[in-house]
PAKOLDO-760124 format. One record per atom (N, C-alpha, C): residue number from 0; residue in one letter; y, x, z. Coordinates in nm, 3 decimals, padded with zeros to 5 digits. Last residue first. Example, Ala and Ser with C-alpha at 12.3 -4.5 7.8 and 13.67 -1.06 7.14 Angstrom:
2
     i   aa         Y         X         Z
     1    S   -00.225    01.285    00.708
     1    S   -00.106    01.367    00.714
     1    S    00.003    01.290    00.787
     0    A   -00.569    01.319    00.780
     0    A   -00.450    01.230    00.780
     0    A   -00.330    01.320    00.780
This chain:
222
     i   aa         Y         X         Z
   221    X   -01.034    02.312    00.304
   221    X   -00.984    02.372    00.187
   221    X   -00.937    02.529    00.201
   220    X   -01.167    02.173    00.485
   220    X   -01.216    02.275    00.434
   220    X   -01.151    02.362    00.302
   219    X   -00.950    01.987    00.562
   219    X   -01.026    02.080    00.630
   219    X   -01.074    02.166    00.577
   218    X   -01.005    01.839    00.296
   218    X   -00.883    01.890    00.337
   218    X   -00.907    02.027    00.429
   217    X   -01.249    01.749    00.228
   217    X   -01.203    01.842    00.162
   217    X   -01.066    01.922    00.189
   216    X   -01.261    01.579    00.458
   216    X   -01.371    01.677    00.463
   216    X   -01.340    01.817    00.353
   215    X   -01.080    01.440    00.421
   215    X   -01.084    01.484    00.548
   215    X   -01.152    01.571    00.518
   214    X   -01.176    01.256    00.183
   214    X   -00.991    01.336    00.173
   214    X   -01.000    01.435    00.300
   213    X   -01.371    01.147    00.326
   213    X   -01.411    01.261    00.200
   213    X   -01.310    01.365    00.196
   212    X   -01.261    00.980    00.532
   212    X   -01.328    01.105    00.526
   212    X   -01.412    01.177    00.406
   211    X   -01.134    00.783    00.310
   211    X   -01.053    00.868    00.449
   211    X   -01.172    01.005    00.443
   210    X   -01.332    00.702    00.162
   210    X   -01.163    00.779    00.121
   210    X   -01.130    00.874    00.223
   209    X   -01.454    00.544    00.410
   209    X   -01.531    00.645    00.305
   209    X   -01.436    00.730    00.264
   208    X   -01.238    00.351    00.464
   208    X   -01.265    00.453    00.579
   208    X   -01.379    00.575    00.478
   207    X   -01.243    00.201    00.246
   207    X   -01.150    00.304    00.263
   207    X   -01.147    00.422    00.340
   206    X   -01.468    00.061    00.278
   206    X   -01.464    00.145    00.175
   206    X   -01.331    00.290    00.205
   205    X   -01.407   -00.065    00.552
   205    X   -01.530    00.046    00.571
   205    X   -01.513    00.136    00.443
   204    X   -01.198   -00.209    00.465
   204    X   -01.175   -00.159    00.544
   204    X   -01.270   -00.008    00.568
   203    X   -01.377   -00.436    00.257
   203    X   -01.252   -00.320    00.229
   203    X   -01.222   -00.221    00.325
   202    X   -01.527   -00.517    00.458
   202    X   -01.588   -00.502    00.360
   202    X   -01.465   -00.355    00.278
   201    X   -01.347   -00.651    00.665
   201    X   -01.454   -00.486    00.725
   201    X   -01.480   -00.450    00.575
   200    X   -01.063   -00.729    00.653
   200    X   -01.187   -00.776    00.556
   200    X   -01.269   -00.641    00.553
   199    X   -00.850   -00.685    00.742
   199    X   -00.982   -00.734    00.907
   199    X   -01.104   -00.759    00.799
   198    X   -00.673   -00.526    00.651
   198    X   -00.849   -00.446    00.641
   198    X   -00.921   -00.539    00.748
   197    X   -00.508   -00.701    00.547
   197    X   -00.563   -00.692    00.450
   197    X   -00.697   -00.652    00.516
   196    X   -00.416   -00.886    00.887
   196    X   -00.353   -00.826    00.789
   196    X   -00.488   -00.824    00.640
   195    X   -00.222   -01.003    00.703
   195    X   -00.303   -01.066    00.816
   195    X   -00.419   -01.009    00.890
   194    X   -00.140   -00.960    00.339
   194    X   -00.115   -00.950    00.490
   194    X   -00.232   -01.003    00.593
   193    X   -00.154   -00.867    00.020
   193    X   -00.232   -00.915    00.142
   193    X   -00.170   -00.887    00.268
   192    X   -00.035   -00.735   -00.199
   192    X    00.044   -00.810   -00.153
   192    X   -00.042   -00.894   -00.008
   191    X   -00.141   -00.388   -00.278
   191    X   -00.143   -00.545   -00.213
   191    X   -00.062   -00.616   -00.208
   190    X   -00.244   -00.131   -00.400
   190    X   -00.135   -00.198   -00.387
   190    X   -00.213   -00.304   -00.336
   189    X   -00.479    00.161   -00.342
   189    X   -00.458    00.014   -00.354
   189    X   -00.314   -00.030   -00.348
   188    X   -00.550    00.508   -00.480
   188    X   -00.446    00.399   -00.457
   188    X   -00.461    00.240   -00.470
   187    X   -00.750    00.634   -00.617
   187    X   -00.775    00.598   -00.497
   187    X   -00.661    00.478   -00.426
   186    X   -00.691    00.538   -00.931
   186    X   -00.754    00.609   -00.852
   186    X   -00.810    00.589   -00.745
   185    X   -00.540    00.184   -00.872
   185    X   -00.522    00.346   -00.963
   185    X   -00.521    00.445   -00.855
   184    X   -00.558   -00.114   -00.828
   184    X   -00.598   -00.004   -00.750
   184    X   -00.629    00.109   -00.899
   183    X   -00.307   -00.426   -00.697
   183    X   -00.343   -00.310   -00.837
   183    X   -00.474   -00.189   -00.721
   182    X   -00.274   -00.729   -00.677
   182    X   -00.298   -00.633   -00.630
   182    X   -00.307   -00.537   -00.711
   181    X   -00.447   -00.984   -00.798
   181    X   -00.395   -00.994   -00.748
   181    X   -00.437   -00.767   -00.699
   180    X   -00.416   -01.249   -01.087
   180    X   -00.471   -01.094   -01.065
   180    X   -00.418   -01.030   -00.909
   179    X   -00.312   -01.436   -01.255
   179    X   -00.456   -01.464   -01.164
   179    X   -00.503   -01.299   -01.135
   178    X   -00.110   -01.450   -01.425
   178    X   -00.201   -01.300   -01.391
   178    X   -00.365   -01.347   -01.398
   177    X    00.114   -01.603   -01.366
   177    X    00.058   -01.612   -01.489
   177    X   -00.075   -01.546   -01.470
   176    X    00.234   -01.635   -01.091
   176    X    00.131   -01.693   -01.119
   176    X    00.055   -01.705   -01.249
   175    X    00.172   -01.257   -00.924
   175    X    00.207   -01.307   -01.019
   175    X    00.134   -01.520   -01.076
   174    X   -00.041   -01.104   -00.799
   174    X    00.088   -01.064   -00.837
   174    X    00.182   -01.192   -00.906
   173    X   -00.142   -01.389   -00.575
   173    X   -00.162   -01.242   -00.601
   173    X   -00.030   -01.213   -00.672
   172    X   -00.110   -01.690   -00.599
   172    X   -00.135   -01.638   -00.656
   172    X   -00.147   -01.508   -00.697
   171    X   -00.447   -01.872   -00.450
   171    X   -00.326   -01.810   -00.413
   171    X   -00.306   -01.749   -00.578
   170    X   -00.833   -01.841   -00.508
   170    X   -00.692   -01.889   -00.463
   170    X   -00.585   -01.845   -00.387
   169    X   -00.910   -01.609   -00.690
   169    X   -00.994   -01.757   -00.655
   169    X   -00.902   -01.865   -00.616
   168    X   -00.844   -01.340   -00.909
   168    X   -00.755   -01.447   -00.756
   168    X   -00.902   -01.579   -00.800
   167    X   -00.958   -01.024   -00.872
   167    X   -00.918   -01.144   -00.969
   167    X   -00.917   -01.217   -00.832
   166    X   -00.787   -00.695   -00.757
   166    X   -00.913   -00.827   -00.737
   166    X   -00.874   -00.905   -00.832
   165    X   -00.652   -00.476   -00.820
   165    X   -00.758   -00.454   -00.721
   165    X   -00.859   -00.613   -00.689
   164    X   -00.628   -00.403   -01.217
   164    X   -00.599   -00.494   -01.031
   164    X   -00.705   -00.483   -00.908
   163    X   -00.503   -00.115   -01.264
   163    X   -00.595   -00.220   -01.309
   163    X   -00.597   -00.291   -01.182
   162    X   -00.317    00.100   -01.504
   162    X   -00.363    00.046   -01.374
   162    X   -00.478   -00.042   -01.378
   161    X   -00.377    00.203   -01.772
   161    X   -00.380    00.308   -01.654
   161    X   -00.395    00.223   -01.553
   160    X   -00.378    00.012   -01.939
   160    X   -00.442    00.080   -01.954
   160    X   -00.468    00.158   -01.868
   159    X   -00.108   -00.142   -01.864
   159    X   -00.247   -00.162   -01.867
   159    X   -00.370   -00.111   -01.869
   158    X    00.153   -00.061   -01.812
   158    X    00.065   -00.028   -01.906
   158    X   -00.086   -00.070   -01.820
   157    X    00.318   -00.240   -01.691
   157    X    00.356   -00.241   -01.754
   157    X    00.285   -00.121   -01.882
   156    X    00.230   -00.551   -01.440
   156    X    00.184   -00.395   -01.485
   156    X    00.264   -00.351   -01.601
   155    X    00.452   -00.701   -01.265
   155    X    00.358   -00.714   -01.369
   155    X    00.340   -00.529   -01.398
   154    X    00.522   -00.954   -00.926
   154    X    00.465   -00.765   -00.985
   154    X    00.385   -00.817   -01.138
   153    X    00.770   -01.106   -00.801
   153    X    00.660   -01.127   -00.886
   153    X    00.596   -01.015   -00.955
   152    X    00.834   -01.204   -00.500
   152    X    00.867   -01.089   -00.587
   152    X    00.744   -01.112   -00.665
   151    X    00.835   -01.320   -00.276
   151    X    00.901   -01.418   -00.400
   151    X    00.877   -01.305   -00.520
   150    X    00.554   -01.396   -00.011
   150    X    00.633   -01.291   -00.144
   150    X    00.732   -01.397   -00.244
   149    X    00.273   -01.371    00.139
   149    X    00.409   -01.438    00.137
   149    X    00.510   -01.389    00.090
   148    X   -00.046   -01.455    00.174
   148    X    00.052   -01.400    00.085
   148    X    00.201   -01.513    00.159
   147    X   -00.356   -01.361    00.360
   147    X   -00.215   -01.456    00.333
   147    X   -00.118   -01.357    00.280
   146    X   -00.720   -01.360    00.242
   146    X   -00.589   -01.288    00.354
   146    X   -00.476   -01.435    00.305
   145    X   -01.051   -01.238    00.176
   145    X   -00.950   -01.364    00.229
   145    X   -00.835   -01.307    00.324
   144    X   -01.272   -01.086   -00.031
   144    X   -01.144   -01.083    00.034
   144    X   -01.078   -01.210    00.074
   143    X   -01.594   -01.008   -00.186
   143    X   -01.467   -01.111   -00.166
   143    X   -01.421   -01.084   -00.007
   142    X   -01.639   -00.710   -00.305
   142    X   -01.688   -00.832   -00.243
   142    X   -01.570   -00.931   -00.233
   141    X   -01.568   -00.452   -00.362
   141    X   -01.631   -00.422   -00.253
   141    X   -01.655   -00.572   -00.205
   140    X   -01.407   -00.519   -00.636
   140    X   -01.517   -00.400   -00.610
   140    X   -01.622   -00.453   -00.535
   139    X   -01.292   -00.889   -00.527
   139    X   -01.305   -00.732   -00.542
   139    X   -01.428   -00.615   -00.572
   138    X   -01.161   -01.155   -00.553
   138    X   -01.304   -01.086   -00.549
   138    X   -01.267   -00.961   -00.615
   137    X   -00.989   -01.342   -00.263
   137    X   -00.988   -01.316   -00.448
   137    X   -01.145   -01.213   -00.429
   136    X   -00.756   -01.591   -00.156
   136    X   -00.905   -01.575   -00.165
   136    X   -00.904   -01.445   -00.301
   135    X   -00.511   -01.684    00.060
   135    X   -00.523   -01.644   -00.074
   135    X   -00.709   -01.561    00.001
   134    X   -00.314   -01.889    00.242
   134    X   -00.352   -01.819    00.240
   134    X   -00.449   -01.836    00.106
   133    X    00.065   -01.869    00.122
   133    X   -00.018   -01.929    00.217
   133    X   -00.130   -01.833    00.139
   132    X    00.278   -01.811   -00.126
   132    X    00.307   -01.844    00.000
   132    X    00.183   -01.920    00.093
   131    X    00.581   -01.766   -00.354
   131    X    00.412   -01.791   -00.311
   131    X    00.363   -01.751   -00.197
   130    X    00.839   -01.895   -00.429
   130    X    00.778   -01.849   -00.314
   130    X    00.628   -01.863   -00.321
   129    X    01.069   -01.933   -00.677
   129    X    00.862   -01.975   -00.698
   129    X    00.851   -01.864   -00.571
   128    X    01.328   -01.967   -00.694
   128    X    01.276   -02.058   -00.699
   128    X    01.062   -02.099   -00.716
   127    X    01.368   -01.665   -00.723
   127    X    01.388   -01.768   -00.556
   127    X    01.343   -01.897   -00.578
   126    X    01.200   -01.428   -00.734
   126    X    01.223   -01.548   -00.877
   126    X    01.229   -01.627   -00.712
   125    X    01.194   -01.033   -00.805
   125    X    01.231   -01.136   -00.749
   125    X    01.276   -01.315   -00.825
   124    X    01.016   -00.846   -00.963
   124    X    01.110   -00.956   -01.065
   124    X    01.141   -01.068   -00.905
   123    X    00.840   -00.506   -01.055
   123    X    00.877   -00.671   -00.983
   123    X    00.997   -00.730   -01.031
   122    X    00.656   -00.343   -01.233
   122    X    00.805   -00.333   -01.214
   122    X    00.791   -00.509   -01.121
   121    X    00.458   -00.041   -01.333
   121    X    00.510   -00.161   -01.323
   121    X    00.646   -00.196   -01.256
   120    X    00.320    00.242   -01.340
   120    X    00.389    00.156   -01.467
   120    X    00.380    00.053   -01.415
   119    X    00.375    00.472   -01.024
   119    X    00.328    00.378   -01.090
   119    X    00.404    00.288   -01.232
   118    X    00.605    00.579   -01.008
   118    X    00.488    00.660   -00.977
   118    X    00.392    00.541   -01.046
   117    X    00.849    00.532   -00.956
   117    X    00.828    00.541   -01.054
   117    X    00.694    00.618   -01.086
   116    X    00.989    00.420   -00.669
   116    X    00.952    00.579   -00.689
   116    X    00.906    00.643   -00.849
   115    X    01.248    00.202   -00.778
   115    X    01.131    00.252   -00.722
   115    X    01.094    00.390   -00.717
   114    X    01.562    00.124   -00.742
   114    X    01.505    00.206   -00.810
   114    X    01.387    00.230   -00.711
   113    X    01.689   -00.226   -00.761
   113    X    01.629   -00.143   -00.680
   113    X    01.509   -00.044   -00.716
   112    X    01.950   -00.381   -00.919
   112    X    01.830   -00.372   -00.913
   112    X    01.748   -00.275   -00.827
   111    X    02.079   -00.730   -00.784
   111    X    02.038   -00.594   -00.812
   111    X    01.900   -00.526   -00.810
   110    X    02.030   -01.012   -00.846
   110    X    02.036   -00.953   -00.946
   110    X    02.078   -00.798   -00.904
   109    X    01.962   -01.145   -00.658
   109    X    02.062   -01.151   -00.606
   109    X    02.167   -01.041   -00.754
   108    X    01.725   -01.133   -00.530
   108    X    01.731   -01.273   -00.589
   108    X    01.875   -01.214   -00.657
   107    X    01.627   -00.808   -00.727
   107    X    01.613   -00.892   -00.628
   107    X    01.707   -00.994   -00.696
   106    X    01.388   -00.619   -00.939
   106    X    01.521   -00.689   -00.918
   106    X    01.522   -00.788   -00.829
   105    X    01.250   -00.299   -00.855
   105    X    01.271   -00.414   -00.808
   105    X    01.390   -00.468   -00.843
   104    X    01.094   -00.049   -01.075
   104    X    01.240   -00.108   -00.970
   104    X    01.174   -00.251   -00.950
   103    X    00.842    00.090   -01.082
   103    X    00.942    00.158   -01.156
   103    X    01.101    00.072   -01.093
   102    X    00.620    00.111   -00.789
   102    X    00.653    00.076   -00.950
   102    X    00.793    00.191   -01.000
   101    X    00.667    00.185   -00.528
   101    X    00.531    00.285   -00.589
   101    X    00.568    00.268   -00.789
   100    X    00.766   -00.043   -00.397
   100    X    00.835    00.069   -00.425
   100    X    00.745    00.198   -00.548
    99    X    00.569   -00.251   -00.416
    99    X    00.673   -00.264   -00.528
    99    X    00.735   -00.174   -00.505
    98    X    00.377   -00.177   -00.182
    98    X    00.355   -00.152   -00.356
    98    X    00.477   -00.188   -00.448
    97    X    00.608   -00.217    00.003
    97    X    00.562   -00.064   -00.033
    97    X    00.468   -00.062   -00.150
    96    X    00.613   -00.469   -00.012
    96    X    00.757   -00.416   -00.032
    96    X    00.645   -00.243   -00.059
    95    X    00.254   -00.518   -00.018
    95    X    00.372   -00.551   -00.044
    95    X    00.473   -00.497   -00.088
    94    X    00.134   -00.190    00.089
    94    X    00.124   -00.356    00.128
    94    X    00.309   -00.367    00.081
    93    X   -00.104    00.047    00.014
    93    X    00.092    00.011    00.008
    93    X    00.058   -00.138   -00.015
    92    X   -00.283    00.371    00.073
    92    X   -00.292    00.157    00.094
    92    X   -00.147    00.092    00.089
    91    X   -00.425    00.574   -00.042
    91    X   -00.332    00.548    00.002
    91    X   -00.365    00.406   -00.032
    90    X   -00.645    00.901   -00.060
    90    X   -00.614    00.725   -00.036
    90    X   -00.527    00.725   -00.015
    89    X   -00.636    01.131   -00.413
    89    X   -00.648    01.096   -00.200
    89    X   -00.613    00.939   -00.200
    88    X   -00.615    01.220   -00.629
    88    X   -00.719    01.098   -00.589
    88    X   -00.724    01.119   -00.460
    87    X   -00.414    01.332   -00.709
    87    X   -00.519    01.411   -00.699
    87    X   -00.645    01.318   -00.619
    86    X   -00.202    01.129   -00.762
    86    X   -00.295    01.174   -00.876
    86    X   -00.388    01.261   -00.857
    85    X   -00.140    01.100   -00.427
    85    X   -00.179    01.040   -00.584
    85    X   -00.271    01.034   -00.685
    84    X   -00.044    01.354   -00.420
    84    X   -00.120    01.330   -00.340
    84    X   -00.176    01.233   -00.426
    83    X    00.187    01.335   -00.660
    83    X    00.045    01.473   -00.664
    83    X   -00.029    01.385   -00.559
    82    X    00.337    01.204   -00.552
    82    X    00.336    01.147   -00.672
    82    X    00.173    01.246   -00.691
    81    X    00.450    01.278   -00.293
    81    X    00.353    01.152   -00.332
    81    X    00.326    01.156   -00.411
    80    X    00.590    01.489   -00.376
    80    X    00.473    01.497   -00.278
    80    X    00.374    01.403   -00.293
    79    X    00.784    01.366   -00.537
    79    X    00.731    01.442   -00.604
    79    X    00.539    01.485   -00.504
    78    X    00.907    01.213   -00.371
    78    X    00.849    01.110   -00.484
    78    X    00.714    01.259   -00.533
    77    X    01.050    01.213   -00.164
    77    X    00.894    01.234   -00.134
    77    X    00.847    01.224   -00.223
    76    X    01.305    01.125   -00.201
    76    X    01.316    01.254   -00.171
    76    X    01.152    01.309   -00.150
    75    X    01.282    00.843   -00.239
    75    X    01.277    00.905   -00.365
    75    X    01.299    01.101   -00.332
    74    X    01.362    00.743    00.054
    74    X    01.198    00.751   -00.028
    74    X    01.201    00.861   -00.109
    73    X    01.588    00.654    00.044
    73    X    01.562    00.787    00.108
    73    X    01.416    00.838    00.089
    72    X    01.645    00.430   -00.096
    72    X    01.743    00.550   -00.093
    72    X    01.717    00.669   -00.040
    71    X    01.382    00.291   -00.035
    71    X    01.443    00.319   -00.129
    71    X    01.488    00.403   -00.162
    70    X    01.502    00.168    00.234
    70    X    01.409    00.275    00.240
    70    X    01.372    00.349    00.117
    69    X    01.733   -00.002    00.197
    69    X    01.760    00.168    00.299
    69    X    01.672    00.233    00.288
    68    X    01.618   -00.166    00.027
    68    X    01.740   -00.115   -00.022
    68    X    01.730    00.041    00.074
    67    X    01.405   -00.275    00.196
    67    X    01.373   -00.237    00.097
    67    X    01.530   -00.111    00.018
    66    X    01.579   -00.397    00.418
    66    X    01.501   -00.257    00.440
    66    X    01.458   -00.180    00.322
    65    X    01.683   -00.596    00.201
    65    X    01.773   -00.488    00.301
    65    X    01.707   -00.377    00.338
    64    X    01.444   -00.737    00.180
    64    X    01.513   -00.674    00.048
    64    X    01.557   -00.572    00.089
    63    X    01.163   -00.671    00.385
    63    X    01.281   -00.726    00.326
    63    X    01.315   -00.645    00.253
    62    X    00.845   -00.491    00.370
    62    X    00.996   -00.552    00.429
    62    X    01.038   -00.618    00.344
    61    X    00.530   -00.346    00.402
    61    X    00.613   -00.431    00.314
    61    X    00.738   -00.481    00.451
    60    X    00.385   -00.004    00.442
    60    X    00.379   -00.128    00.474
    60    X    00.482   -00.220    00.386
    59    X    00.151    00.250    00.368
    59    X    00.326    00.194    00.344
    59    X    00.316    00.052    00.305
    58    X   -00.063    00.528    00.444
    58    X    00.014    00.370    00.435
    58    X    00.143    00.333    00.457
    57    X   -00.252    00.735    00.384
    57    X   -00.099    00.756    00.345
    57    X   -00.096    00.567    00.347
    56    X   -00.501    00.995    00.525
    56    X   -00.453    00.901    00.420
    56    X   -00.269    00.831    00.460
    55    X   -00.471    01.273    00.569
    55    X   -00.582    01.228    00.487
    55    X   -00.554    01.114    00.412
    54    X   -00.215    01.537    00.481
    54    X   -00.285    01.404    00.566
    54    X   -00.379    01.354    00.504
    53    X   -00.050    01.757    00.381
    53    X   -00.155    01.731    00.534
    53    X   -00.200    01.641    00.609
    52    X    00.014    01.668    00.137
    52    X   -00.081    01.689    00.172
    52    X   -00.164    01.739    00.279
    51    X    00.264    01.521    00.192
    51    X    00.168    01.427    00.208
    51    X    00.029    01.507    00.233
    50    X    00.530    01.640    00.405
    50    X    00.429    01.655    00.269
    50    X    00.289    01.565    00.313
    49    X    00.837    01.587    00.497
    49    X    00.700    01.473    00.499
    49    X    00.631    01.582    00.368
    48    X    01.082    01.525    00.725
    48    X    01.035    01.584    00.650
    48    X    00.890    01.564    00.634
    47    X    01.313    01.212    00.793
    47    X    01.214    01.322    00.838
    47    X    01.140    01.400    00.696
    46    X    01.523    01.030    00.697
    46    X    01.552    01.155    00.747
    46    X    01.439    01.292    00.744
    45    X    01.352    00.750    00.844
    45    X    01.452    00.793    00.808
    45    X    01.503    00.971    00.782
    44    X    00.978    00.845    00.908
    44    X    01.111    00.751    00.839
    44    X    01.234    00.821    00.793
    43    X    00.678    00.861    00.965
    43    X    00.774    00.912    00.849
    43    X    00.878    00.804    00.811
    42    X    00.500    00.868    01.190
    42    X    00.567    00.781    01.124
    42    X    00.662    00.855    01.109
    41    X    00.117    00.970    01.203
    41    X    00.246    01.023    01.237
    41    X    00.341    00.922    01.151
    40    X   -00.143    00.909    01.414
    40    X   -00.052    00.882    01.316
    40    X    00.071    00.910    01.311
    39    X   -00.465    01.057    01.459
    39    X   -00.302    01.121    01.442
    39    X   -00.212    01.016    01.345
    38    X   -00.752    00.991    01.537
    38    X   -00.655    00.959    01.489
    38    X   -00.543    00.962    01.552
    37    X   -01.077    01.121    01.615
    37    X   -00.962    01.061    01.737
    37    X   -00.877    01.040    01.525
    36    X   -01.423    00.961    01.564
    36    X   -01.324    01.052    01.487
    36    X   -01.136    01.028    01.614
    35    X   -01.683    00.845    01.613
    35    X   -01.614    00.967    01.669
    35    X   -01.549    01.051    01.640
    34    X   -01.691    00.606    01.454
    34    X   -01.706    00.731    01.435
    34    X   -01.735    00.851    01.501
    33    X   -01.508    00.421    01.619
    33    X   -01.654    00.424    01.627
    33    X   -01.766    00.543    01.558
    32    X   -01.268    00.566    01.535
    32    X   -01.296    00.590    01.659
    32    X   -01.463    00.521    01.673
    31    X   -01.300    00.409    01.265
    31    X   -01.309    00.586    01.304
    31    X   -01.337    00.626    01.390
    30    X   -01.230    00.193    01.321
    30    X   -01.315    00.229    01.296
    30    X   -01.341    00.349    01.286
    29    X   -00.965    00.171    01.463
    29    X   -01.096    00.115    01.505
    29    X   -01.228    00.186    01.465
    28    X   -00.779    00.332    01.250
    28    X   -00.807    00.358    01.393
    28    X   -00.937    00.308    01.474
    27    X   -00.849    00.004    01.119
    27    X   -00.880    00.204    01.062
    27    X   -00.860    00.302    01.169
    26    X   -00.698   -00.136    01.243
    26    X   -00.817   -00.155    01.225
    26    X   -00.888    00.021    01.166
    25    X   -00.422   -00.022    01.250
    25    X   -00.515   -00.046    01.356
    25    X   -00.669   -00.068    01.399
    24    X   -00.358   -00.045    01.038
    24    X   -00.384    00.108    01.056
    24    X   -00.451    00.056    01.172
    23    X   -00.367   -00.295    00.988
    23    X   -00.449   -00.257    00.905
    23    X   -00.457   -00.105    00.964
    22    X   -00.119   -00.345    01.149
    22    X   -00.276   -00.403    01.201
    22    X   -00.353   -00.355    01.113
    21    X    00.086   -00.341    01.006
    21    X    00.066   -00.208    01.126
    21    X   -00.082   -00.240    01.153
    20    X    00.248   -00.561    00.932
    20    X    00.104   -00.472    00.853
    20    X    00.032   -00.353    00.920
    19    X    00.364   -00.758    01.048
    19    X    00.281   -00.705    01.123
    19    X    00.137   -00.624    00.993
    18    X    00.564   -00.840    00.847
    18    X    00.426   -00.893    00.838
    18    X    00.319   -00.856    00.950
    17    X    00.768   -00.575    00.852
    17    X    00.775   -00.742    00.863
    17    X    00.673   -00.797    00.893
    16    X    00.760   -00.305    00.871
    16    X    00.656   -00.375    00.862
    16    X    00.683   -00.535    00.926
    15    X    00.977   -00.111    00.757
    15    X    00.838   -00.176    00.672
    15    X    00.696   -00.222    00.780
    14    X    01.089    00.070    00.963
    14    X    01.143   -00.032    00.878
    14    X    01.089   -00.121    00.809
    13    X    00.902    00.210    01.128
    13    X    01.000    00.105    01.200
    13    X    01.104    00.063    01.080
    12    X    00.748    00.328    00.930
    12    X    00.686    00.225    00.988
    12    X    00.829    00.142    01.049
    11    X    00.762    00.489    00.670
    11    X    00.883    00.393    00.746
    11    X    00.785    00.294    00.816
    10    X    00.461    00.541    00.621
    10    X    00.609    00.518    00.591
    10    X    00.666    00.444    00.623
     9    X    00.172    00.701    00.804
     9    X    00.258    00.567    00.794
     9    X    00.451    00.587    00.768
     8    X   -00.014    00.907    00.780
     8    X    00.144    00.898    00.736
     8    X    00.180    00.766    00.734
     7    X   -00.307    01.079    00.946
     7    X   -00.248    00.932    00.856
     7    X   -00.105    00.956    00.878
     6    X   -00.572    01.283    01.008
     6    X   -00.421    01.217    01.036
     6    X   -00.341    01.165    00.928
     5    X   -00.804    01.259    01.240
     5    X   -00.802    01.256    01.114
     5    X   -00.638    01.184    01.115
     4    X   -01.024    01.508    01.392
     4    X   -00.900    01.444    01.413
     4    X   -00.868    01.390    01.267
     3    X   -01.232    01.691    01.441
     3    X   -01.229    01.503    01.426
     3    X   -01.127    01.499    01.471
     2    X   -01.139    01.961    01.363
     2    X   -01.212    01.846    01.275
     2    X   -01.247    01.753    01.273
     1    X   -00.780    02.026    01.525
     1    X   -00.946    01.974    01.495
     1    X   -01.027    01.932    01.388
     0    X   -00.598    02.252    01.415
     0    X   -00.631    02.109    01.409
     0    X   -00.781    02.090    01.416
């Protein structure tokens, strides 16, 4: 493998990406290639065999309930790969349906419940009567962020102490409307609920691309 090659895991891409979240790897492709870096993305779906640690970074886009249900059932066979890539502080970016898999379950409208990877302390709460829904402002680490939310699923942390949100909300409501919090980031890991996608905000986009090639530089050389 080359050393400017830098190669990314997109999960279940042909099931998870309602929202056109694919545009955030696109933009990270962008920028690398101004780099002079090429990019390998490889899509990990149904079936396929997956260690995380031959990749630099790791995105998992958001779906429906239904996709959520099929991808779910076959996720939890990576939990243990993911769960180390993770905690050994490599990047990963999970939009939406793919940060509520990362929790502990999802209850949908419909009262089942849907076992997450359990990698993260939180949990969602589908609520059909509160759609949040248009576009959302909030302030981060790396500056203020503007994207669009469109979610019924309501995310709460369930230790505090270990996660922490990736922005406070200006407007929209991020996880939740009690929160004003929108998003989680433990370690290197961002959750989102941002679409439109999340990295046209260069400000986030360039931080991650930093992740990317550190995770690159120690991988390679390991």
């Amino acid at each position: 493998m080359a050393d400017n090659v830098i190669k990314i895991a997109y999960l279940y891409e042909d099931l998870m990406n309602t929202y056109g979240d694919s545009g955030d790897v696109k933009v990270l492709k962008y920028l690398l290639k101004k780099k002079n870096y090429e990019t390998q993305v490889d899509n990990i779906s149904l079936d396929h065999e997956f260690d995380a640690d031959d990749y630099d970074f790791v995105f998992f886009g958001g779906g429906q309930d239904f996709e959520q249900t099929v991808v779910a059932k076959d996720l939890i066979r990576h939990k243990n790969t993911i769960e180390n890539y993770v905690n050994n502080g490599n990047p990963m970016l999970c939009i939406c349906g793919g940060y509520q898999l990362m929790g502990d379950y999802y209850k949908t409208n419909s009262g089942v419940t849907i076992k997450g990877l359990g990698i993260l302390p939180l949990h969602t709460i589908f609520k059909s009567d509160k759609r949040m829904i248009g576009d959302t402002k909030y302030m981060t680490e790396w500056g203020e962020v503007t994207a669009f939310e469109n979610h019924s699923g309501q995310t709460y942390f369930d230790d505090t102490n270990k996660l922490h949100p990736f922005g406070q909300m200006i407007e929209g409501y991020g996880n939740n409307p009690q929160d004003k919090e929108e998003g989680l980031r433990y370690k290197n890991l961002i959750g989102s609920y941002s679409h439109g996608p999340l990295l046209k905000n260069v400000n986030v986009a360039n931080a991650i691309v930093k992740m990317i090639l550190q995770r690159h530089e120690e991988r390679v050389n390991a």
